[in-house]
Biotite code that builds the C-alpha atoms (Angstrom):
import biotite.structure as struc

atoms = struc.array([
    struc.Atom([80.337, 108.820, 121.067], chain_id="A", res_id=1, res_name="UNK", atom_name="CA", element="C"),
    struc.Atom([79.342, 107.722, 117.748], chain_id="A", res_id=2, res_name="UNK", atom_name="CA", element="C"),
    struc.Atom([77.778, 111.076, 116.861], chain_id="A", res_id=3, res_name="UNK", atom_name="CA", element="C"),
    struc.Atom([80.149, 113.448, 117.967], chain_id="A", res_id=4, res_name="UNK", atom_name="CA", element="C"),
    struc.Atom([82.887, 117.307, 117.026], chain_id="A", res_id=5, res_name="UNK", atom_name="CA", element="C"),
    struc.Atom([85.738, 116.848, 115.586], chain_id="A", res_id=6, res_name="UNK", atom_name="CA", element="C"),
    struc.Atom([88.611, 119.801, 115.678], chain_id="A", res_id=7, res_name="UNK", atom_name="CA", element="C"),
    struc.Atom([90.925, 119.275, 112.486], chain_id="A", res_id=8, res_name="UNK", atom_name="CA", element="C"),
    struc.Atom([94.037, 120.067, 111.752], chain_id="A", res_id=9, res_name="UNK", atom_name="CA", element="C"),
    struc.Atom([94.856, 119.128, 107.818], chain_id="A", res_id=10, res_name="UNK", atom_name="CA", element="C"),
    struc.Atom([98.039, 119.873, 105.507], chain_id="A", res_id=11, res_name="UNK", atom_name="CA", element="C"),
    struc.Atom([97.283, 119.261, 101.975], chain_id="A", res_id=12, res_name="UNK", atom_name="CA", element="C"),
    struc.Atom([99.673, 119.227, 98.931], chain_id="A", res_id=13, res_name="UNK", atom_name="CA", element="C"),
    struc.Atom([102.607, 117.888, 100.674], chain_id="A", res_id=14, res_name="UNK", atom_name="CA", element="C"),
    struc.Atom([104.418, 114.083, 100.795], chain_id="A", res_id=15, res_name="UNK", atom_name="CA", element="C"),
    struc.Atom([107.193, 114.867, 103.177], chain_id="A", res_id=16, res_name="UNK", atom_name="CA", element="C"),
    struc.Atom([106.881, 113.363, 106.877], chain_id="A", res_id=17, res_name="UNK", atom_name="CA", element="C"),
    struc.Atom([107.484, 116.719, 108.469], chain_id="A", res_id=18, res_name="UNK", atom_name="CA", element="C"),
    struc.Atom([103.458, 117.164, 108.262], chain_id="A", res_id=19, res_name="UNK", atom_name="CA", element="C"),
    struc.Atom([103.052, 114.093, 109.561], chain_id="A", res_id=20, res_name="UNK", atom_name="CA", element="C"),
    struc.Atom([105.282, 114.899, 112.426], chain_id="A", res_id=21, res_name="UNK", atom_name="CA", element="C"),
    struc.Atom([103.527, 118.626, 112.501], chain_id="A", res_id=22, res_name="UNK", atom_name="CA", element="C"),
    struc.Atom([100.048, 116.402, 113.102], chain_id="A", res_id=23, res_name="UNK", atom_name="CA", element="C"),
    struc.Atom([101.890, 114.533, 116.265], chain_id="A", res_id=24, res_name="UNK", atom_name="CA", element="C"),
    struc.Atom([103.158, 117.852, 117.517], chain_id="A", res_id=25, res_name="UNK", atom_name="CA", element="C"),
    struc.Atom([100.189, 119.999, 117.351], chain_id="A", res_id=26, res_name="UNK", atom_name="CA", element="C"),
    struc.Atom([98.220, 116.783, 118.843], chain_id="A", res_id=27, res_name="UNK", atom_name="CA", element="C"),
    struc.Atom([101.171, 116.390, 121.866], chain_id="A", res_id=28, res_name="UNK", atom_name="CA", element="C"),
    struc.Atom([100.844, 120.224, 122.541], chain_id="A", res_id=29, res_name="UNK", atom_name="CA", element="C"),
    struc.Atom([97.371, 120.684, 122.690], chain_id="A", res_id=30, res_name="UNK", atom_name="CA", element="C"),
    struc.Atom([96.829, 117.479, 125.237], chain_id="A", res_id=31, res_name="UNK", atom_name="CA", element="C"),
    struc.Atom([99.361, 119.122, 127.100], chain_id="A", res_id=32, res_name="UNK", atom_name="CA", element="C"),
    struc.Atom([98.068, 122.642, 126.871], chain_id="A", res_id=33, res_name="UNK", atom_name="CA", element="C"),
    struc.Atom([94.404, 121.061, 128.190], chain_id="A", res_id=34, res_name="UNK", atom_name="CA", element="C"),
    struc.Atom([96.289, 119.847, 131.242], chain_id="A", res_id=35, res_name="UNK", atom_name="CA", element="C"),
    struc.Atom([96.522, 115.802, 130.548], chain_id="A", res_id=36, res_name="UNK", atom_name="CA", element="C"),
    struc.Atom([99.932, 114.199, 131.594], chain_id="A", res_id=37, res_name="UNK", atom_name="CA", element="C"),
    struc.Atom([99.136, 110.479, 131.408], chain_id="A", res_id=38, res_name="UNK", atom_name="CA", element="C"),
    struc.Atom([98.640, 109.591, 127.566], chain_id="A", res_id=39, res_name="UNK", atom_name="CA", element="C"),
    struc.Atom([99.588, 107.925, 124.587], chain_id="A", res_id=40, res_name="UNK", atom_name="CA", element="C"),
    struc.Atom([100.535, 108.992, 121.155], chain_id="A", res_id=41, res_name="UNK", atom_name="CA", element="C"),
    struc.Atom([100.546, 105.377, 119.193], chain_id="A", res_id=42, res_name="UNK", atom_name="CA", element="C"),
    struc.Atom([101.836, 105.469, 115.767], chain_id="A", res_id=43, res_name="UNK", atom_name="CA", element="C"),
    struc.Atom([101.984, 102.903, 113.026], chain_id="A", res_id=44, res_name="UNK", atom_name="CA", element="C"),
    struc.Atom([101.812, 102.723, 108.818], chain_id="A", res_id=45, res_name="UNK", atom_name="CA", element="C"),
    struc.Atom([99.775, 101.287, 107.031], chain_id="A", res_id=46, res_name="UNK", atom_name="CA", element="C"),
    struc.Atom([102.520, 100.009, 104.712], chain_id="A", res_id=47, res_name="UNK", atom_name="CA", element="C"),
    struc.Atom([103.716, 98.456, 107.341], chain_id="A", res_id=48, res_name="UNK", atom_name="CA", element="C"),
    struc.Atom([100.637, 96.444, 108.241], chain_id="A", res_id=49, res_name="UNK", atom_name="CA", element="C"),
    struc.Atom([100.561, 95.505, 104.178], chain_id="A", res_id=50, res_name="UNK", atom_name="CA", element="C"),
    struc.Atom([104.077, 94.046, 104.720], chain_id="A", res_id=51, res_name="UNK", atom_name="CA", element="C"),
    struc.Atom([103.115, 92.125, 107.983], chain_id="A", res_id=52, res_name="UNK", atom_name="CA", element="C"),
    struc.Atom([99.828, 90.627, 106.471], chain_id="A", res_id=53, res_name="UNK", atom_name="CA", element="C"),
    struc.Atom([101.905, 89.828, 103.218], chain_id="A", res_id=54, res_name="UNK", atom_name="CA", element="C"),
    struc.Atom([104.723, 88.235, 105.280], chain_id="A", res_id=55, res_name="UNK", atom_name="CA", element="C"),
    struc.Atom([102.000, 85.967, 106.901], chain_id="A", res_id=56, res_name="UNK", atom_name="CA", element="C"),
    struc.Atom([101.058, 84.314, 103.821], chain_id="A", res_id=57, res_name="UNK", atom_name="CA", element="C"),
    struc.Atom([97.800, 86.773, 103.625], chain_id="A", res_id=58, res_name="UNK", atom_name="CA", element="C"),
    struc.Atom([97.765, 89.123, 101.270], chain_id="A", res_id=59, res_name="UNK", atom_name="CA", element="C"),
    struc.Atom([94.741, 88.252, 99.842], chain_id="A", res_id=60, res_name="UNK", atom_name="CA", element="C"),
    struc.Atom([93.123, 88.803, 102.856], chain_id="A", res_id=61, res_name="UNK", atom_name="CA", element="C"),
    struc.Atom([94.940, 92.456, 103.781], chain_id="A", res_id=62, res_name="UNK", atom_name="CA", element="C"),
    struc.Atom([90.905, 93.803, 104.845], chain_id="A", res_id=63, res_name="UNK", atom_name="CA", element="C"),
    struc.Atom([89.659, 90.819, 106.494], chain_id="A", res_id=64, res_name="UNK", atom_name="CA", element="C"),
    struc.Atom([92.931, 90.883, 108.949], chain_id="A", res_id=65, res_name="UNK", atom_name="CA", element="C"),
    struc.Atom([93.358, 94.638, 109.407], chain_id="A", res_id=66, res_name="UNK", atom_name="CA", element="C"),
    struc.Atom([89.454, 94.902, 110.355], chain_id="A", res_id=67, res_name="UNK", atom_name="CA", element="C"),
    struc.Atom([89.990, 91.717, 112.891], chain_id="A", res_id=68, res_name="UNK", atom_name="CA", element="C"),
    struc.Atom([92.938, 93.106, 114.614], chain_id="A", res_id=69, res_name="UNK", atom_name="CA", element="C"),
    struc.Atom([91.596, 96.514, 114.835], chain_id="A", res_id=70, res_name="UNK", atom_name="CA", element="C"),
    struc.Atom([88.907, 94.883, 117.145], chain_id="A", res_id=71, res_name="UNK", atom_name="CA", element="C"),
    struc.Atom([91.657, 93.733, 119.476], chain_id="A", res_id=72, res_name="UNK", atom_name="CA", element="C"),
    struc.Atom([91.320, 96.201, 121.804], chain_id="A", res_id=73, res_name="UNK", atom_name="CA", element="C"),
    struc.Atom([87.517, 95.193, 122.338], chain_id="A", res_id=74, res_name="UNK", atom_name="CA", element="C"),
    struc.Atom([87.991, 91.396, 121.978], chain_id="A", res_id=75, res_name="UNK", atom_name="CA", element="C"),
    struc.Atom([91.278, 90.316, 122.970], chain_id="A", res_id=76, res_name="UNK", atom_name="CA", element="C"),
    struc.Atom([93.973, 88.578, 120.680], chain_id="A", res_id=77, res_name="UNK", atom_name="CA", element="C"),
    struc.Atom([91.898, 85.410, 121.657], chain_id="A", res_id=78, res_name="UNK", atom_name="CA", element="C"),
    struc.Atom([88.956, 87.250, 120.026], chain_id="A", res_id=79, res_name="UNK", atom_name="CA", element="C"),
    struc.Atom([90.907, 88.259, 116.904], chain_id="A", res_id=80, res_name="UNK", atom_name="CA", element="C"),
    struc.Atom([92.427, 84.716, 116.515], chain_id="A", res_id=81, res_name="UNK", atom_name="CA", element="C"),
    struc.Atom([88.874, 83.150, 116.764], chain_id="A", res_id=82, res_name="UNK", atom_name="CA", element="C"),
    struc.Atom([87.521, 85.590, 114.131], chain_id="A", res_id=83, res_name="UNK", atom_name="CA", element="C"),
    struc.Atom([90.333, 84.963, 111.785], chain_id="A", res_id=84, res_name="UNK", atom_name="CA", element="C"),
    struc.Atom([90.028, 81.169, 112.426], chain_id="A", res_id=85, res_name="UNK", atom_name="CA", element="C"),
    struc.Atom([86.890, 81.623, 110.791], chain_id="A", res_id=86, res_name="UNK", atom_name="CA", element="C"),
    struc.Atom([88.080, 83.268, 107.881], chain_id="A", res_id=87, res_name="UNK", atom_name="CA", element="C"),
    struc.Atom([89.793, 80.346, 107.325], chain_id="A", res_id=88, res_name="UNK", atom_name="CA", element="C"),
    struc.Atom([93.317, 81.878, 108.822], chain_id="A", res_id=89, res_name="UNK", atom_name="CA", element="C"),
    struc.Atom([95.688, 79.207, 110.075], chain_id="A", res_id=90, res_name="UNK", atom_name="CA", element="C"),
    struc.Atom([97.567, 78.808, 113.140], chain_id="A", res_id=91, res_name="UNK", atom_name="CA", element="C"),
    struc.Atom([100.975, 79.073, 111.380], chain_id="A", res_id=92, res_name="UNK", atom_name="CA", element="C"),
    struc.Atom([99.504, 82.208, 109.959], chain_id="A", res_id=93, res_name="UNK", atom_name="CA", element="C"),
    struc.Atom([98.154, 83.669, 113.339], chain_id="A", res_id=94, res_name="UNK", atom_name="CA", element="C"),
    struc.Atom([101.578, 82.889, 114.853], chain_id="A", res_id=95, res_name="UNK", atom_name="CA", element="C"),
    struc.Atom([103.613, 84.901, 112.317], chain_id="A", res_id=96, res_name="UNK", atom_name="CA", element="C"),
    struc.Atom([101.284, 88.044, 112.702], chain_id="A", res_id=97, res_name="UNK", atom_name="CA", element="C"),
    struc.Atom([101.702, 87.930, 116.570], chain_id="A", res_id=98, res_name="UNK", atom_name="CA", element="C"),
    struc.Atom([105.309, 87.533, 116.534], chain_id="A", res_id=99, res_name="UNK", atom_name="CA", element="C"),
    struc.Atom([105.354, 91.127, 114.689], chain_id="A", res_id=100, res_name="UNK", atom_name="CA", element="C"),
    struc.Atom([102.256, 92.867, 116.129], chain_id="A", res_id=101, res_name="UNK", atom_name="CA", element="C"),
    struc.Atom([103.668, 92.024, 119.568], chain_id="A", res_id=102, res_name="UNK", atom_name="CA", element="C"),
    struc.Atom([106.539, 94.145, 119.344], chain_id="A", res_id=103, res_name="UNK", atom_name="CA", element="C"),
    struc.Atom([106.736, 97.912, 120.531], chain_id="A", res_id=104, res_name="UNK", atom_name="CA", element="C"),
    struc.Atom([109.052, 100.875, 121.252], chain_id="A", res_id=105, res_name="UNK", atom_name="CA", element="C"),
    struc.Atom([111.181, 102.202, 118.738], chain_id="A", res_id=106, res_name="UNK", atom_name="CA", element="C"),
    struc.Atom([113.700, 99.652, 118.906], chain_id="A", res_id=107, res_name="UNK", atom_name="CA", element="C"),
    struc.Atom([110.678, 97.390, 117.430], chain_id="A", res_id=108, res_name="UNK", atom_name="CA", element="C"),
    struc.Atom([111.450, 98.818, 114.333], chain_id="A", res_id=109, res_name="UNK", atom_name="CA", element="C"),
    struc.Atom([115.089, 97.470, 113.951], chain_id="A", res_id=110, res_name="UNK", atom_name="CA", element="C"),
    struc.Atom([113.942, 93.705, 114.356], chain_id="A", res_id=111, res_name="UNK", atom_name="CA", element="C"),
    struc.Atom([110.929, 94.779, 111.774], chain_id="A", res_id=112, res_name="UNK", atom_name="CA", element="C"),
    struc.Atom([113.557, 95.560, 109.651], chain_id="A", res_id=113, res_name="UNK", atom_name="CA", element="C"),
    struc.Atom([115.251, 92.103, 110.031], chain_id="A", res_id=114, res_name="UNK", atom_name="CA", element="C"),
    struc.Atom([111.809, 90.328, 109.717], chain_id="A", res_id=115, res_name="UNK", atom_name="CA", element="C"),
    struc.Atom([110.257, 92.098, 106.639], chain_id="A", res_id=116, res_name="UNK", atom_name="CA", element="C"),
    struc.Atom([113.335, 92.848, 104.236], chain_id="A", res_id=117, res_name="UNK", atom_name="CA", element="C"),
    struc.Atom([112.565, 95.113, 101.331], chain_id="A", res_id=118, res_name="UNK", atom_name="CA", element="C"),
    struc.Atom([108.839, 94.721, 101.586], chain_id="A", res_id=119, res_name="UNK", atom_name="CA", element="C"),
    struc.Atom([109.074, 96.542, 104.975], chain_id="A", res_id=120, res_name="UNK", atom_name="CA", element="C"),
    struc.Atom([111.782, 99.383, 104.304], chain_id="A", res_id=121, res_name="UNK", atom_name="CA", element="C"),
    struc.Atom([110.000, 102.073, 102.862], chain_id="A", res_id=122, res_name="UNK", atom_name="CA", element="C"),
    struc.Atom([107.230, 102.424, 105.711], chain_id="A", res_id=123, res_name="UNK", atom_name="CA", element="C"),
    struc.Atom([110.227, 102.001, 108.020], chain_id="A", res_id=124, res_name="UNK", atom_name="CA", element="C"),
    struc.Atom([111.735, 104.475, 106.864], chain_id="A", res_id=125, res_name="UNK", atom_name="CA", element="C"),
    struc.Atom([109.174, 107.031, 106.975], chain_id="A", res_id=126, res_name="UNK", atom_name="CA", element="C"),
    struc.Atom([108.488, 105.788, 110.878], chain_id="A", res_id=127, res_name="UNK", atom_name="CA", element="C"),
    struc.Atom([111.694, 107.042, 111.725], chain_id="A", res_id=128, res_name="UNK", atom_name="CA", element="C"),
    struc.Atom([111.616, 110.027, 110.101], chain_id="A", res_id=129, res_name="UNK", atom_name="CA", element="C"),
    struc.Atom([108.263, 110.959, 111.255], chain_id="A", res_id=130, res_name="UNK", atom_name="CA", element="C"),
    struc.Atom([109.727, 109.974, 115.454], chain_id="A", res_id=131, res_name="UNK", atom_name="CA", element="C"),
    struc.Atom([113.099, 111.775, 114.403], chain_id="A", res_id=132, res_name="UNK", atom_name="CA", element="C"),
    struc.Atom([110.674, 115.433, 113.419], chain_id="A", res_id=133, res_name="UNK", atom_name="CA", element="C"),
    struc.Atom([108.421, 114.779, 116.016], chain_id="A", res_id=134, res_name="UNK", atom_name="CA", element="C"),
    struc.Atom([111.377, 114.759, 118.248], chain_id="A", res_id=135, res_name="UNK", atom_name="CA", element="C"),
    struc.Atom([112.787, 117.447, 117.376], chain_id="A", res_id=136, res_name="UNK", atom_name="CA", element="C"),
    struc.Atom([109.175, 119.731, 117.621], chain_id="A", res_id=137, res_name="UNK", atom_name="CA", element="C"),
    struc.Atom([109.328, 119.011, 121.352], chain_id="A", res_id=138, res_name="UNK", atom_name="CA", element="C"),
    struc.Atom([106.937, 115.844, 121.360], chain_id="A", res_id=139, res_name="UNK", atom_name="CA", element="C"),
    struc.Atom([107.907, 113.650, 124.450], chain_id="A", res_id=140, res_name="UNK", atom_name="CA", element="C"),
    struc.Atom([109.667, 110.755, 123.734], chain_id="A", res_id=141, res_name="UNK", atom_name="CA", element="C"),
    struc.Atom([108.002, 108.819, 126.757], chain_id="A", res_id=142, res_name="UNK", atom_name="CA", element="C"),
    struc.Atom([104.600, 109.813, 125.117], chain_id="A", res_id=143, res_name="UNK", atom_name="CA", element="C"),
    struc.Atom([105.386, 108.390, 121.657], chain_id="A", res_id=144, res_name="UNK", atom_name="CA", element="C"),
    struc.Atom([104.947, 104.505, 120.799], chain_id="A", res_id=145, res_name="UNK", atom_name="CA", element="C"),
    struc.Atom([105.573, 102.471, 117.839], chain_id="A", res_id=146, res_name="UNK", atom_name="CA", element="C"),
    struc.Atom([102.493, 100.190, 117.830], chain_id="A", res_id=147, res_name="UNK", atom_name="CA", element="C"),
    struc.Atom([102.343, 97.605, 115.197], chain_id="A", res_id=148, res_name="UNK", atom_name="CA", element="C"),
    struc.Atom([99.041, 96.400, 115.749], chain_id="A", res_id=149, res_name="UNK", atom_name="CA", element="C"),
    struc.Atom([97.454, 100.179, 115.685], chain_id="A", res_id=150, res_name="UNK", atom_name="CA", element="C"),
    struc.Atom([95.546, 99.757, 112.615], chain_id="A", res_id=151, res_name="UNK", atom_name="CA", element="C"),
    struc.Atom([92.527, 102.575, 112.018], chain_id="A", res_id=152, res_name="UNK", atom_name="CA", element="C"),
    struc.Atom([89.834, 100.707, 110.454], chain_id="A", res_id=153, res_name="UNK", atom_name="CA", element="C"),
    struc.Atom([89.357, 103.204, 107.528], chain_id="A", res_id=154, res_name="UNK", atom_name="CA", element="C"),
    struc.Atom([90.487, 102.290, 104.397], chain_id="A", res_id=155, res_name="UNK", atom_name="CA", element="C"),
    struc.Atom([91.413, 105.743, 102.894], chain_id="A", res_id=156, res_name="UNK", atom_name="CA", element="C"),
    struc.Atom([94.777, 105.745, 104.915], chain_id="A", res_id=157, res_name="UNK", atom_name="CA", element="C"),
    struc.Atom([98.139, 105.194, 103.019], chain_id="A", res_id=158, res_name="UNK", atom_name="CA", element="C"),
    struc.Atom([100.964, 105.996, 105.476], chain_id="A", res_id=159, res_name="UNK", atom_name="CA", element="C"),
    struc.Atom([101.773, 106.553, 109.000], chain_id="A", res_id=160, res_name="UNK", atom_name="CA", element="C"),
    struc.Atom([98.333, 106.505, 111.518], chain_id="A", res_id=161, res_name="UNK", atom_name="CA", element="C"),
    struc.Atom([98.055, 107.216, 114.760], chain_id="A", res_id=162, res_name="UNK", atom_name="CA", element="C"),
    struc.Atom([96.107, 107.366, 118.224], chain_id="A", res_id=163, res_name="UNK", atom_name="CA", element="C"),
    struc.Atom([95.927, 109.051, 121.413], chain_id="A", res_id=164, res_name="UNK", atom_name="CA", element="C"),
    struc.Atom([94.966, 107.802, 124.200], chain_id="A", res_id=165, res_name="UNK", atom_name="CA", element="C"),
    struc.Atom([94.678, 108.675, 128.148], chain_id="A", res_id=166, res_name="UNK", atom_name="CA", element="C"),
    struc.Atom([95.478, 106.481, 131.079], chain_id="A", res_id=167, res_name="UNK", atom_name="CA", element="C"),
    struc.Atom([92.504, 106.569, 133.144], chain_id="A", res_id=168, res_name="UNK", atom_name="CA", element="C"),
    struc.Atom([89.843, 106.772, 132.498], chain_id="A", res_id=169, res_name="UNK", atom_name="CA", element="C"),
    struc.Atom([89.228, 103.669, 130.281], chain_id="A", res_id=170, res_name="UNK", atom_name="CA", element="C"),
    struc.Atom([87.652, 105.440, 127.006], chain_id="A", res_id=171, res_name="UNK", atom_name="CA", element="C"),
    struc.Atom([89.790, 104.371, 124.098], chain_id="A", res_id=172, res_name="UNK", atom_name="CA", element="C"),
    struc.Atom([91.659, 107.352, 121.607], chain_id="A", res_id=173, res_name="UNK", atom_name="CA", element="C"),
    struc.Atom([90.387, 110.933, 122.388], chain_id="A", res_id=174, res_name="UNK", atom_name="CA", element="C"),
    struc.Atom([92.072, 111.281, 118.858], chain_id="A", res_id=175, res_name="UNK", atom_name="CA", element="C"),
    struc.Atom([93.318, 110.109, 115.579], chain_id="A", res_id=176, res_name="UNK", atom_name="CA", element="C"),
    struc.Atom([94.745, 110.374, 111.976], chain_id="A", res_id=177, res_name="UNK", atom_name="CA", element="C"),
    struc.Atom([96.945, 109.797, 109.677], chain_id="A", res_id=178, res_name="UNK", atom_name="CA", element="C"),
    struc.Atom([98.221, 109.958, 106.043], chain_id="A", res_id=179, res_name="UNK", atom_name="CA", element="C"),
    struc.Atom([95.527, 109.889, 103.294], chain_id="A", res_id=180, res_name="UNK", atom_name="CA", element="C"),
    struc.Atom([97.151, 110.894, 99.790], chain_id="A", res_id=181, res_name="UNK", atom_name="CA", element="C"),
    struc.Atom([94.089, 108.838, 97.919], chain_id="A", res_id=182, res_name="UNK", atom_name="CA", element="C"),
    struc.Atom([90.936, 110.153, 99.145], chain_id="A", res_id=183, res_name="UNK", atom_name="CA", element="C"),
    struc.Atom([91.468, 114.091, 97.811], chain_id="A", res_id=184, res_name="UNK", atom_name="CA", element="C"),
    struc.Atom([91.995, 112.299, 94.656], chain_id="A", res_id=185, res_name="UNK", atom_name="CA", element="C"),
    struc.Atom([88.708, 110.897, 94.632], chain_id="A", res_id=186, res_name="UNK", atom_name="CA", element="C"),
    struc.Atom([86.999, 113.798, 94.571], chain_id="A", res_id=187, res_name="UNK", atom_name="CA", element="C"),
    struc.Atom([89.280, 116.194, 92.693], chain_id="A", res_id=188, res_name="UNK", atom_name="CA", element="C"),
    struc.Atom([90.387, 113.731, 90.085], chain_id="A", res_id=189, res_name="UNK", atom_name="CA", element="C"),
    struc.Atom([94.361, 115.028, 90.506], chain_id="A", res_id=190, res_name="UNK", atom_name="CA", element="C"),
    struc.Atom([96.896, 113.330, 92.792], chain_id="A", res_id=191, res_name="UNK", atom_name="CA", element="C"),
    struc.Atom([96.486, 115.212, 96.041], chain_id="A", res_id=192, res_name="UNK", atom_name="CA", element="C"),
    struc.Atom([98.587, 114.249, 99.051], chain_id="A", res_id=193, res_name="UNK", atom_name="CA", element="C"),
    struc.Atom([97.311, 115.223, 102.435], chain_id="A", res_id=194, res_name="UNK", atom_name="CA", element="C"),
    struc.Atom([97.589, 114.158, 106.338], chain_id="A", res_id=195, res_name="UNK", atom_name="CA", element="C"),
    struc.Atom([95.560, 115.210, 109.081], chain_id="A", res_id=196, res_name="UNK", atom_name="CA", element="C"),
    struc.Atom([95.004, 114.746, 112.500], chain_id="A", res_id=197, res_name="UNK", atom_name="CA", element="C"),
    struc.Atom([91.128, 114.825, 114.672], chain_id="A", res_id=198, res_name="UNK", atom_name="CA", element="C"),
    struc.Atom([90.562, 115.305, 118.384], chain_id="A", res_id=199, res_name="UNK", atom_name="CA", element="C"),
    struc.Atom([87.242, 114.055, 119.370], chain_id="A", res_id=200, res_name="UNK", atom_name="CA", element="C"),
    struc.Atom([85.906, 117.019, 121.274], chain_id="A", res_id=201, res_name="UNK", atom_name="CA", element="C"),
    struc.Atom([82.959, 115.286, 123.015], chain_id="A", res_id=202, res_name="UNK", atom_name="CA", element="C"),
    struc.Atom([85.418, 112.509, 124.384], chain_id="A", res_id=203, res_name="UNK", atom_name="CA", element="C"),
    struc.Atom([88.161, 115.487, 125.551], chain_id="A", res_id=204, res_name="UNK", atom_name="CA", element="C"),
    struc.Atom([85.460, 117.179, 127.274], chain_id="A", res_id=205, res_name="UNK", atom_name="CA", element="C"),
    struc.Atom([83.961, 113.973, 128.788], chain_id="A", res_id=206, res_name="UNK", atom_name="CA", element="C"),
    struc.Atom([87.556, 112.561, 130.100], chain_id="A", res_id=207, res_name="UNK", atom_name="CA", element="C"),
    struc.Atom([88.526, 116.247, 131.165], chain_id="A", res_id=208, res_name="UNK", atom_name="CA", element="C"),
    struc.Atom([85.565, 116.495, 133.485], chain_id="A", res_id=209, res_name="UNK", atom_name="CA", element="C"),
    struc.Atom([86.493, 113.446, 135.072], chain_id="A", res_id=210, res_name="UNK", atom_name="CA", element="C"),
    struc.Atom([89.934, 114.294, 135.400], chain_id="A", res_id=211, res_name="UNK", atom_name="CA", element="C"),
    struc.Atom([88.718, 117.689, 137.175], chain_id="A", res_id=212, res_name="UNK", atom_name="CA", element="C"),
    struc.Atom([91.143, 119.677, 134.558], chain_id="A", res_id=213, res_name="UNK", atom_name="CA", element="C"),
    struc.Atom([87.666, 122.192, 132.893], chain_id="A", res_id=214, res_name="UNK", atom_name="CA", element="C"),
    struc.Atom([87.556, 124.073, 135.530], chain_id="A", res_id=215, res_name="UNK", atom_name="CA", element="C"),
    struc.Atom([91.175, 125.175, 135.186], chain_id="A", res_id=216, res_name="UNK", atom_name="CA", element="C"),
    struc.Atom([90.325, 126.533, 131.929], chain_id="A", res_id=217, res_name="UNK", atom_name="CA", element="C"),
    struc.Atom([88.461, 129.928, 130.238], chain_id="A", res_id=218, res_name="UNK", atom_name="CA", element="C"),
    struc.Atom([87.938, 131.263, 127.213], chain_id="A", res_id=219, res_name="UNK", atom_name="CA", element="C"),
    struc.Atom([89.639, 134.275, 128.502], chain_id="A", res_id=220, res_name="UNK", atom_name="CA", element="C"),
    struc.Atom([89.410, 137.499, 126.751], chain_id="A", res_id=221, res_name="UNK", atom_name="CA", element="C"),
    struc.Atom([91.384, 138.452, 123.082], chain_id="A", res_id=222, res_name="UNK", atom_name="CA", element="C"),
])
């Protein structure tokens, strides 16, 4: 899986969360259209994280913390601590960074609010406007989760990220993305905003063949 298709879907040139949400929709339909029922679309932001990290007392170390707690799906929160502890993270400092990442749901995002102040607001605000579109483009609501510790270990991202992930079996995200209104920029020297969304076709096709779902599809004729 480390070699592996990816099936895009990109809008460039735009800032407003409505492509985001677009991204979360076309991802929710096409799960859905493949035949899976039992998964996961986890969303976060990365300004969000920022705020966390800075709350913490770690600013300095924004990288060092986002790249341990990406592995905590891997290693545990035991894991993450123990890799941070040698960073030179304290307790005190581990404590305030689970008291945040362990909340969920979109109510979550009301005690965030409380927590993080100002620092917080703006990447707040574009959560819920992202849930409120995706909503509203016929995404389930039972499929959707705030997840503060989702953090997708690629630096290029700038807003809202997320995941998706199946039940059973036990393969991690079968897809991912996010905003990335840098990395254009990079290459074409001019601002360029963009977000974009990947399904990992050698992981669908793996988990789909376990689920039994390939044989209900064809390619059908056009």
């Amino acid at each position: 899986f480390r070699e592996f298709v990816q099936c895009d879907v990109d809008t460039v040139g735009t800032t407003s969360m409505m492509a985001d949400a677009e991204c979360l929709a076309v991802l929710h339909d096409c799960l859905v259209e493949l035949g899976f029922s039992a998964f996961t679309i986890r969303l976060n932001h990365r300004g969000l994280l920022r705020a966390i990290v800075d709350a913490a007392g770690l600013s300095e170390m924004e990288t060092t913390v986002l790249v341990a707690v990406d592995k905590l799906d891997k290693i545990g929160q035991d894991g993450v601590n123990k890799e941070l502890a040698g960073f030179g993270v304290t307790s005190e400092a581990m404590e305030k960074l689970w008291s945040m990442f362990s909340l969920r749901g979109e109510s979550a995002l009301d005690e965030m609010s409380r927590s993080l102040g100002d620092s917080g607001a703006a990447a707040i605000a574009d959560l819920r406007e992202v849930i409120g579109y995706a909503l509203a483009m016929g995404v389930s609501k039972d499929r959707l989760l705030f997840d503060p510790v989702l953090a997708r270990g690629l630096g290029y991202y700038t807003g809202p990220v997320f995941e998706a992930e199946v039940v059973e079996p036990k393969i991690g995200s079968i897809a991912g993305g996010g905003r990335y209104d840098g990395l254009v920029g990079v290459f074409s020297k001019r601002d360029v905003p963009a977000v974009g969304v990947s399904l990992g076709l050698d992981r669908v096709v793996t988990v789909m063949d376990e689920l039994g779902l390939l044989n209900q599809h064809s390619s059908g004729s056009t």
